[in-house]
PAPAMAR-668697 format. One record per residue (C-alpha): residue number from 1; x, z, y. Coordinates in steps of 0.05 Angstrom, whole numbers, plus 5000, padded with zeros to 4 digits. Each point is the difference from the previous one (the first is absolute). Layout:
<rs>
[r NUM, [X, Z, Y]] ...
</rs>
This chain:
<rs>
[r 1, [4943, 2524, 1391]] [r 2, [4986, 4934, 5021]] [r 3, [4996, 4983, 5073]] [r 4, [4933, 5019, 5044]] [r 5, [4939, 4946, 4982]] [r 6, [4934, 5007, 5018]] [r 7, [4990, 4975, 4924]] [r 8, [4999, 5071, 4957]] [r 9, [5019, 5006, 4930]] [r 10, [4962, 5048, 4962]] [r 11, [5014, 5008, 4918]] [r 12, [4966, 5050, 4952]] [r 13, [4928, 4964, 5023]] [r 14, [4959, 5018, 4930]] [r 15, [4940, 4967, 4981]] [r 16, [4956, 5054, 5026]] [r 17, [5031, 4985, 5069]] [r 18, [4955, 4938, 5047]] [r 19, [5008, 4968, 5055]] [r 20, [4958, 5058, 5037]] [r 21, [5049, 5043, 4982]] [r 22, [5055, 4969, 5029]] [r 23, [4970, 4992, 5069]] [r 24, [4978, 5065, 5006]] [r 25, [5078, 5024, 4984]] [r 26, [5029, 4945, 5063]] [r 27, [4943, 4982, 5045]] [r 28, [5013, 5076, 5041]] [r 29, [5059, 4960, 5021]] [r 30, [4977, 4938, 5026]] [r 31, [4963, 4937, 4984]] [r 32, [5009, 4975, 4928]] [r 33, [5007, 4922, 5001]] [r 34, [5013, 4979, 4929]] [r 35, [4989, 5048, 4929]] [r 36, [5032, 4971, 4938]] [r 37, [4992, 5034, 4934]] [r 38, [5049, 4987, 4953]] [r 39, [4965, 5025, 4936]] [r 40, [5049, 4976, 4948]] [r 41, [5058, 5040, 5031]] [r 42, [4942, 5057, 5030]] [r 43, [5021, 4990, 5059]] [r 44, [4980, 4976, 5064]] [r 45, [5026, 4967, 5067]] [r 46, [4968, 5019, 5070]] [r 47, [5016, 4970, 5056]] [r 48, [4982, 5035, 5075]] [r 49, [4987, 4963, 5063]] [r 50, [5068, 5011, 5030]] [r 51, [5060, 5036, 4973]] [r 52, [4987, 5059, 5036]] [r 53, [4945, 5023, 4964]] [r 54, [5036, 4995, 4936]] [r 55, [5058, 5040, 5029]] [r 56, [4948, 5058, 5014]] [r 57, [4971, 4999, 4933]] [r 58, [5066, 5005, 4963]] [r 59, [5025, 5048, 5042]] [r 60, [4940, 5050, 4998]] [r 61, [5006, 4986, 4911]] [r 62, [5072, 5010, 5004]] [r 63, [4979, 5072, 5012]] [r 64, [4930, 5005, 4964]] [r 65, [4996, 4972, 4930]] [r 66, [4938, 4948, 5005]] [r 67, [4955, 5015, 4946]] [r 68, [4939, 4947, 4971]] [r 69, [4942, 5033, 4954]] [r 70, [5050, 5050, 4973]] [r 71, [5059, 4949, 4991]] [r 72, [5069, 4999, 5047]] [r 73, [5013, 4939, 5025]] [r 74, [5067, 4974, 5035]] [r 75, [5014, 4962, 5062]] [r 76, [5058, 4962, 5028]] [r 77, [5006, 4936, 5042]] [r 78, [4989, 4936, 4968]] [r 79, [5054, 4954, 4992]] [r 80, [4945, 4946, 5027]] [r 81, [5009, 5000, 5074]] [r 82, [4916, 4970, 4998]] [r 83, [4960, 4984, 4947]] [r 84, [4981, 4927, 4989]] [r 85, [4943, 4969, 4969]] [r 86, [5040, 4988, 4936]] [r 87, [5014, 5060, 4999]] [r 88, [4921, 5025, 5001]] [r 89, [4979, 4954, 4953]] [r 90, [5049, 5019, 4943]] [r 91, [4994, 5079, 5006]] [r 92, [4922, 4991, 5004]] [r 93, [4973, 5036, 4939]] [r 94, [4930, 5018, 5013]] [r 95, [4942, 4954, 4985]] [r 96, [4955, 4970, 5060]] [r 97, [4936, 5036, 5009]] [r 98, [4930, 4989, 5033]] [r 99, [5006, 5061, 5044]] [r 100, [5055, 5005, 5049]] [r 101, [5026, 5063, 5032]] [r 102, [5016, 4987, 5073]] [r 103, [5036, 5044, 5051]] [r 104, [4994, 4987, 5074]] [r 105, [5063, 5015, 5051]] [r 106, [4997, 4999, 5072]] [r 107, [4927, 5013, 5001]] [r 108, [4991, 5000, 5073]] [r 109, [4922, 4984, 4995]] [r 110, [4948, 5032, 4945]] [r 111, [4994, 4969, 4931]] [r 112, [4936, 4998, 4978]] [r 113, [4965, 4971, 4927]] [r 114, [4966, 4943, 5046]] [r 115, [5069, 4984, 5035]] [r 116, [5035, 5005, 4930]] [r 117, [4941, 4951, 4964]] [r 118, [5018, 4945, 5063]] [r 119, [5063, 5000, 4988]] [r 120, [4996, 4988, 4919]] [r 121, [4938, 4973, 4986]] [r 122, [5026, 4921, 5019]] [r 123, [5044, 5000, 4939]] [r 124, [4952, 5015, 4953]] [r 125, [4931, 5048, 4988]] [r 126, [5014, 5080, 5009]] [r 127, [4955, 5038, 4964]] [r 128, [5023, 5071, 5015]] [r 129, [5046, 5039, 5054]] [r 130, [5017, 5075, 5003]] [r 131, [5043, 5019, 5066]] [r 132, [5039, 5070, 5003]] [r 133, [5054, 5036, 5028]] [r 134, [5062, 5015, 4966]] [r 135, [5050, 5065, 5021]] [r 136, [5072, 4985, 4999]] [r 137, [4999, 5059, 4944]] [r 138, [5037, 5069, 5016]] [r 139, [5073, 4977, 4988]] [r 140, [5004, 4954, 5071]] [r 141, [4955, 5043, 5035]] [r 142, [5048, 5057, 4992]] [r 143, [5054, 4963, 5027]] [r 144, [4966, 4949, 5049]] [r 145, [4935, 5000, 5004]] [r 146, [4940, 4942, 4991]] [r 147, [4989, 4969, 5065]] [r 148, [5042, 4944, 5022]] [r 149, [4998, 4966, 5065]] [r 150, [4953, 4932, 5007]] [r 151, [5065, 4940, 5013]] [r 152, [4961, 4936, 5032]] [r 153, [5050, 4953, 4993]] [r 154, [5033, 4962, 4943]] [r 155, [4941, 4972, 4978]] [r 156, [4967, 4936, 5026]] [r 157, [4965, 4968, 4941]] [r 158, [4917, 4997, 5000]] [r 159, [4957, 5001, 4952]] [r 160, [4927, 4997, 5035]] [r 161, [4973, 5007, 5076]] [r 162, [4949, 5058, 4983]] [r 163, [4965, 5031, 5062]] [r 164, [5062, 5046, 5015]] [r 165, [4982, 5075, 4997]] [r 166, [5014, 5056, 5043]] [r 167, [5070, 5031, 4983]] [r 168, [5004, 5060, 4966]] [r 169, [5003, 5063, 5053]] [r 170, [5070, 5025, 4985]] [r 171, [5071, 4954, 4990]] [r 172, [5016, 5044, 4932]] [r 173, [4965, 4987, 4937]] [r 174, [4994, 5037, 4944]] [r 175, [5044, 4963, 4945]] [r 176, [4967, 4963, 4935]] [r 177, [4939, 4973, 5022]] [r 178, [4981, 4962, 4929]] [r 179, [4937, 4957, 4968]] [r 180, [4987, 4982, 4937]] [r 181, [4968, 4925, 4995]] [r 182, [4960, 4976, 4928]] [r 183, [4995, 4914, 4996]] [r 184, [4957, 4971, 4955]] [r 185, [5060, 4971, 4959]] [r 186, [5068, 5015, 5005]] [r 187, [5024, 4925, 5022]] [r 188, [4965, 5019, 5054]] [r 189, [5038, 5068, 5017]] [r 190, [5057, 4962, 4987]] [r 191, [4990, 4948, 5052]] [r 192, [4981, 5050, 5048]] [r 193, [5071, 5036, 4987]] [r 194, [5032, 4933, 5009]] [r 195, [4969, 4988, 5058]] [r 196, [4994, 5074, 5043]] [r 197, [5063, 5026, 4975]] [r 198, [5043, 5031, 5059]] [r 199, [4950, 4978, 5047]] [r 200, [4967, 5026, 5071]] [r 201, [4922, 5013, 5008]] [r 202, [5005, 4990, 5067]] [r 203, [5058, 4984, 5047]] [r 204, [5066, 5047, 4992]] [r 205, [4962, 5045, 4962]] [r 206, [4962, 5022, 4940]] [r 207, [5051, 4976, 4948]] [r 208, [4978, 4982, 4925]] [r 209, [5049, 5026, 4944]] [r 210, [4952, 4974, 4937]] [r 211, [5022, 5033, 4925]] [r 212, [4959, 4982, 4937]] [r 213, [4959, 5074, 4981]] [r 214, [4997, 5022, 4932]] [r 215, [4930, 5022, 4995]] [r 216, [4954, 4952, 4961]] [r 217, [4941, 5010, 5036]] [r 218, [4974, 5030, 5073]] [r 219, [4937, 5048, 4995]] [r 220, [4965, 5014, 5077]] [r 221, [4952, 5039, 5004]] [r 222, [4990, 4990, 5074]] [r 223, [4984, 4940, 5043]] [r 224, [5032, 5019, 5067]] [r 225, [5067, 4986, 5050]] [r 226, [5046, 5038, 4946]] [r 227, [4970, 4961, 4936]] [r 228, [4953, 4943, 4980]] [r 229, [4977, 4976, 4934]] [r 230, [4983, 4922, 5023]] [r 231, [4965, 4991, 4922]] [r 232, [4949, 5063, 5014]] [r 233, [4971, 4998, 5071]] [r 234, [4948, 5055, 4983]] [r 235, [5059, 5060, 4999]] [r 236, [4983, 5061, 5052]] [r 237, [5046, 5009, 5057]] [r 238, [5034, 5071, 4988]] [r 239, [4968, 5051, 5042]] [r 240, [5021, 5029, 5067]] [r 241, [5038, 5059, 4994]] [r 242, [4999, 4998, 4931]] [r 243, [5070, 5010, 4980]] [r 244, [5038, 4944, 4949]] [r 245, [5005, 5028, 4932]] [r 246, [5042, 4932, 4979]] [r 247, [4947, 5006, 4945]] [r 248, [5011, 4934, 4960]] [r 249, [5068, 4983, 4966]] [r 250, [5016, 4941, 5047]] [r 251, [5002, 5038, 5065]] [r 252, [5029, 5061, 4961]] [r 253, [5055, 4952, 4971]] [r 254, [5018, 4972, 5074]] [r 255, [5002, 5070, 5022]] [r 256, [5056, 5000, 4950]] [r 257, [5037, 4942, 5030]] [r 258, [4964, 4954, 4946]] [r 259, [5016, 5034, 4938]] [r 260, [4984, 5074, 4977]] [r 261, [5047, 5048, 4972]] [r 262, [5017, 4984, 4936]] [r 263, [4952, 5040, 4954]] [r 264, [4939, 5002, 5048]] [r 265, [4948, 4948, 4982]] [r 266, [4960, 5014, 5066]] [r 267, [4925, 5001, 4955]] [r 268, [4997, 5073, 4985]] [r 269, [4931, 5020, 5013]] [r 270, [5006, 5072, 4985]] [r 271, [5000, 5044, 5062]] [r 272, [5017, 5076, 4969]] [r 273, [5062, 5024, 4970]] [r 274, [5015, 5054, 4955]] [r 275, [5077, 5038, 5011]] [r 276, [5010, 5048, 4959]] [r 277, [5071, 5044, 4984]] [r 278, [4991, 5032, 5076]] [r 279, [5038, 5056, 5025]] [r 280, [4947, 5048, 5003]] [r 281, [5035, 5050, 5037]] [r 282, [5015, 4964, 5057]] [r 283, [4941, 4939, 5009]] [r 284, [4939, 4984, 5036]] [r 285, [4959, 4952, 5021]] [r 286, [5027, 4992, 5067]] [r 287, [5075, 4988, 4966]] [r 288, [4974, 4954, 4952]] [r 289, [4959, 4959, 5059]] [r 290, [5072, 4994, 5027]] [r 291, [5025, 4972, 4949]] [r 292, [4949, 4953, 4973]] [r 293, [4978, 4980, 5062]] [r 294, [5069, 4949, 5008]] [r 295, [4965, 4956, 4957]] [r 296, [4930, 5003, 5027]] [r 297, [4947, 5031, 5033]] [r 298, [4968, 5063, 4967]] [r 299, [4926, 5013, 4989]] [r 300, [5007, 5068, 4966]] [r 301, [5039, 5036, 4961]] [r 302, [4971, 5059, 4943]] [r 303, [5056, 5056, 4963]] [r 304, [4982, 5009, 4940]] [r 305, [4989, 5070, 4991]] [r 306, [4994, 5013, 4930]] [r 307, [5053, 4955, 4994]] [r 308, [5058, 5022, 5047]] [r 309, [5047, 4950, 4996]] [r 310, [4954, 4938, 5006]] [r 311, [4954, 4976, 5060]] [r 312, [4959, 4940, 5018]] [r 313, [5020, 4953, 5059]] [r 314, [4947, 4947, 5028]] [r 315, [5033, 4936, 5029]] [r 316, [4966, 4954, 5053]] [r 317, [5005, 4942, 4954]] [r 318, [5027, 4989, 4928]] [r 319, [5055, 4961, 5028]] [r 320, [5025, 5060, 5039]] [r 321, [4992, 5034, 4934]] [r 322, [5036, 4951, 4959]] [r 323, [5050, 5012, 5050]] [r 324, [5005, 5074, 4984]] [r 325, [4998, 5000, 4933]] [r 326, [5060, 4940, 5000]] [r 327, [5046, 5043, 5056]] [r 328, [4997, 5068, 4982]] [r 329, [4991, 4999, 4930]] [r 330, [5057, 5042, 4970]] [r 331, [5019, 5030, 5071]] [r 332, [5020, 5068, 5012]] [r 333, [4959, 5050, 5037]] [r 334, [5028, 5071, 5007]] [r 335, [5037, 5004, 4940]] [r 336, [4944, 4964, 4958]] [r 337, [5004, 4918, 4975]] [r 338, [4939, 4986, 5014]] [r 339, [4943, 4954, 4960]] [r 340, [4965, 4944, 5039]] [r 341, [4942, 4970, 4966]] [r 342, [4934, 4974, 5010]] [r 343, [4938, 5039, 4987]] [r 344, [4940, 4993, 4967]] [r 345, [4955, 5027, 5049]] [r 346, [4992, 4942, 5050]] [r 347, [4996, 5042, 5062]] [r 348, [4992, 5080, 5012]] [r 349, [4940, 5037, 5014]] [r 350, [4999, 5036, 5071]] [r 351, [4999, 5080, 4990]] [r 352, [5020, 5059, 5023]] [r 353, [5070, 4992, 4954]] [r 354, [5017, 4930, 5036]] [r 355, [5037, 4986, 5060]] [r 356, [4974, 4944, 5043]] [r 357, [5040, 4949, 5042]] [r 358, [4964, 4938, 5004]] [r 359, [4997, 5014, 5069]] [r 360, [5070, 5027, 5017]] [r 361, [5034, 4984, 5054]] [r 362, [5063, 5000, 4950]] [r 363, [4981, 4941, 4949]] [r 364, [5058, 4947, 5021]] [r 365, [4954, 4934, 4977]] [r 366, [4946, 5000, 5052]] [r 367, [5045, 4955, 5048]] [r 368, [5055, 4953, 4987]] [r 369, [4989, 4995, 4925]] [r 370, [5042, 4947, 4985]] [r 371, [5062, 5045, 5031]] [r 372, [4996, 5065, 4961]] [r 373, [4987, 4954, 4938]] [r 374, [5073, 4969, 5009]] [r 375, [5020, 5070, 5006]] [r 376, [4981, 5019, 4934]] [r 377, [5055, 5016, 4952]] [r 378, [5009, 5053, 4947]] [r 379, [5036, 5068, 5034]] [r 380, [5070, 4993, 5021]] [r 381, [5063, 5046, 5026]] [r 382, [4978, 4986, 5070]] [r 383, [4945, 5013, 5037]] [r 384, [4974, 4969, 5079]] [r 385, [4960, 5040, 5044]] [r 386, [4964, 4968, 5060]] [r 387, [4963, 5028, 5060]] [r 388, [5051, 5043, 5016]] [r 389, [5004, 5029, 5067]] [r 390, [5035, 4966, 5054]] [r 391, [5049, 5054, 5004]] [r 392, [5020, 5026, 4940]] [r 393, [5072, 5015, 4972]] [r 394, [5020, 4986, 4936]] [r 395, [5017, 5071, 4995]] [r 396, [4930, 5019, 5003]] [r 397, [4990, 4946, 4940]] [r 398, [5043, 5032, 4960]] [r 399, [4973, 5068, 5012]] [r 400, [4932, 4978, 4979]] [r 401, [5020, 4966, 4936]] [r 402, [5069, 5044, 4980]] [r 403, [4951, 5042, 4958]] [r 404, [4981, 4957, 4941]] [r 405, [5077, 4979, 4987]] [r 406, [5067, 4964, 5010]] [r 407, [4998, 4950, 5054]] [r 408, [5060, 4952, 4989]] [r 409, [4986, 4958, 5072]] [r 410, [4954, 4986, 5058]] [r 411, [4991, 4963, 5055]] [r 412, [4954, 5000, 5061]] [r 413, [4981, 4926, 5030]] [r 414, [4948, 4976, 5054]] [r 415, [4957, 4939, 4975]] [r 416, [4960, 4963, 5060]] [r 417, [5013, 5061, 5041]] [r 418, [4974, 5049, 4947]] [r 419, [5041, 5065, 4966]] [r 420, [5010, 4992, 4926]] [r 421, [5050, 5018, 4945]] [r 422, [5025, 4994, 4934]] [r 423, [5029, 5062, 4954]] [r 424, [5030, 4987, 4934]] [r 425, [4993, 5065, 4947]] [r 426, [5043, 5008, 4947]] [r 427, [4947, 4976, 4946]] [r 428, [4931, 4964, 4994]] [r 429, [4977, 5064, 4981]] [r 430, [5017, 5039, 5064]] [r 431, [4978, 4939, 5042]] [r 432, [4931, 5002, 4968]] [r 433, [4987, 5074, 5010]] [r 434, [5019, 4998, 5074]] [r 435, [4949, 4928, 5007]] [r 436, [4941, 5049, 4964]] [r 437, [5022, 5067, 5044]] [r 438, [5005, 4972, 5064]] [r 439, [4964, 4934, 5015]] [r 440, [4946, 5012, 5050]] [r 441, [5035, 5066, 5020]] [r 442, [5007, 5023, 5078]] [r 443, [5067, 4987, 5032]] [r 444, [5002, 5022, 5065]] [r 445, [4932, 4976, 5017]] [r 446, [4994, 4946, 4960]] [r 447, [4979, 4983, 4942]] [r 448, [5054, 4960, 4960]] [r 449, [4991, 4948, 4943]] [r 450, [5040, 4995, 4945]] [r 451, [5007, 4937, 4942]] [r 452, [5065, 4984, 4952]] [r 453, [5045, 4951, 5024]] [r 454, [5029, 4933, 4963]] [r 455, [5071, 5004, 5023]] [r 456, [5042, 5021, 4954]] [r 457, [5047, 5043, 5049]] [r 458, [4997, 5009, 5072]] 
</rs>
């Protein structure tokens, strides 16, 4: 093991594997200053802002394996006590683009599209920005959490005098603050990455850490604070209290960290979904809503009854289908693998044989989209519950769940002052059933939620 860096080796980087991906796995730990992908070798340098942060990291993967779109990856320290700009320039691999993906740290003041079009519209014409906010993922928050305290000093560069805006009400921000920003031409993206990169919107604060996206091309659909399309002044502003479906590919795709899961092409269209090879023994709608609704909301959902083991499942959108049909396909339900396609009936008729839940309390997408969407993964050995109450034992956990099968570990955390826990089962399989028995179940008063978890052990 080579001595502690802040610069992190990682090898086994596939192809599939971006620059996205990477941050996501280290910026829980700290600020990332420099990214380096070594595509020739796959692999990849990152260096941290100090060589604490880099400690942290390896020593929480020294104990959980870190795992990228399905692939391991491994980390050690560098050799390279800091990266220099040598260095950057030779394990570059990816091709400038016209739209750049920017993160903001120490964002001690709210970003907004107009602030964001100041800042990068002198280095050459934006046509299109999409803002959003991007969870830390399930791994860190198990361990540390998302919000990170605001650190005003370090930083003295400027870039503009802008009327300076009232701070934000509360010294901890919620980690990954991110924007998407389409030029006219890519010289000019790349200028503006030459010129912003690493630093401040305004004094000590609000730092720019500017990556070339991979998407070719930004579709808004709304003019307002969180997106603008500069090229087609006529778009609505999204209504009030209407919650974000992330209903084009752009926004879905940030939601995403830039990218969607390999597979998912994000223009599905088709809302209903036909499972079939059901456990008809032991399902119902209400077990299936469970289930199904990790992906999206639900507007209905229809057993078939001349047809047992098949039923009918309405999504909000067709990407929350598309994510349905691409997660669970294959899963297994009771016993049963189950099939995941698309129907041919584009939505289902309201009866007496349907169960509605367009309005449920229950459906996870009517706030913080973007979040549940990064939470979205096919069903794994362990499962998270959240709004726990404030007293519970992990004894009583156990109790709930010991029915549906081998529990191999647990563990019961706080998270910004909040009860939740982890419990690994034996199999996928066990893990699934007790996500469809007990989500939305009663646990001493309140009503607990339940979704799969990304860490690979606890």
């Amino acid at each position: 093991m080579a001595e502690p860096s802040k610069v992190i080796h990682v090898r086994n980087v596939g192809h599939e594997i971006s620059e996205n991906d990477l941050l996501q796995l280290f910026q829980p730990f700290g600020v990332i200053t420099k990214l380096v992908m070594l595509r020739a070798k796959n692999q990849a340098l990152v260096q941290m802002q100090d060589v604490a942060s880099a400690v942290n990291s390896l020593q929480f993967y020294a104990n959980v394996q870190p795992s990228i779109r399905g692939r391991n990856v491994y980390v050690q320290f560098s050799s390279h006590q800091e990266l220099t700009s040598m260095d950057q320039n030779q394990g570059r691999g990816d091709e400038p683009n016209r739209i750049l993906l920017v993160t903001i740290h120490h964002m001690m003041y709210p970003i907004t599209v107009d602030v964001l079009y100041q800042v990068f519209s002198p280095h050459g014409s934006v046509e299109k920005i999409v803002t959003f906010q991007k969870s830390a993922g399930a791994l860190a928050q198990a361990i540390k959490g998302i919000w990170y305290h605001v650190d005003s000093g370090g930083f003295n560069r400027k870039l503009h005098n802008p009327l300076v805006p009232t701070p934000l009400t509360t010294h901890y921000l919620p980690w990954g603050f991110q924007a998407l920003i389409q030029y006219q031409s890519r010289q000019h993206a790349v200028v503006a990455r030459s010129t912003l990169q690493g630093r401040n919107i305004y004094d000590g604060c609000c730092q720019l850490d500017i990556q070339f996206s991979n998407l070719d091309e930004l579709q808004v659909n709304y003019n307002n604070d969180r997106s603008r399309d500069f090229t087609n002044p006529n778009l609505p502003t999204e209504q009030k209290g209407r919650p974000s479906q992330m209903a084009n590919a752009a926004a879905i795709a940030a939601a995403f960290g830039g990218g969607l899961p390999p597979g998912v092409t994000g223009t599905n269209d088709r809302c209903t979904i036909l499972v079939s090879n059901l456990n008809p023994d032991r399902i119902d709608e209400d077990k299936l809503f469970n289930l199904f609704s990790i992906y999206g909301n639900i507007v209905r959902i229809k057993l078939l009854r001349n047809k047992p083991d098949h039923a009918l499942i309405q999504m909000g959108d067709g990407f929350q289908a598309e994510l349905a049909v691409h997660f669970l396909k294959g899963a297994t339900l009771f016993g049963k693998r189950l099939e995941v396609n698309f129907s041919k009936h584009p939505n289902i008729t309201p009866g007496a044989d349907t169960h509605e839940y367009a309005n449920s309390n229950l459906n996870r997408f009517n706030r913080n989209a973007a979040k549940n969407y990064r939470y979205c993964c096919s069903p794994t050995k362990i499962i998270h519950l959240s709004t726990l109450p404030q007293d519970v034992t992990e004894d009583e956990i156990l109790n709930l769940l010991e029915e549906h099968g081998t529990i191999v570990n647990s563990k019961v955390f706080e998270m910004n002052g909040k009860k939740q826990a982890l419990v690994q089962f034996e199999t996928e399989e066990l893990a699934t059933d007790a996500l469809v028995c007990k989500h939305a179940s009663s646990l001493s008063g309140s009503v607990i939620r339940i979704s799969f978890s990304q860490l690979q052990n606890i």
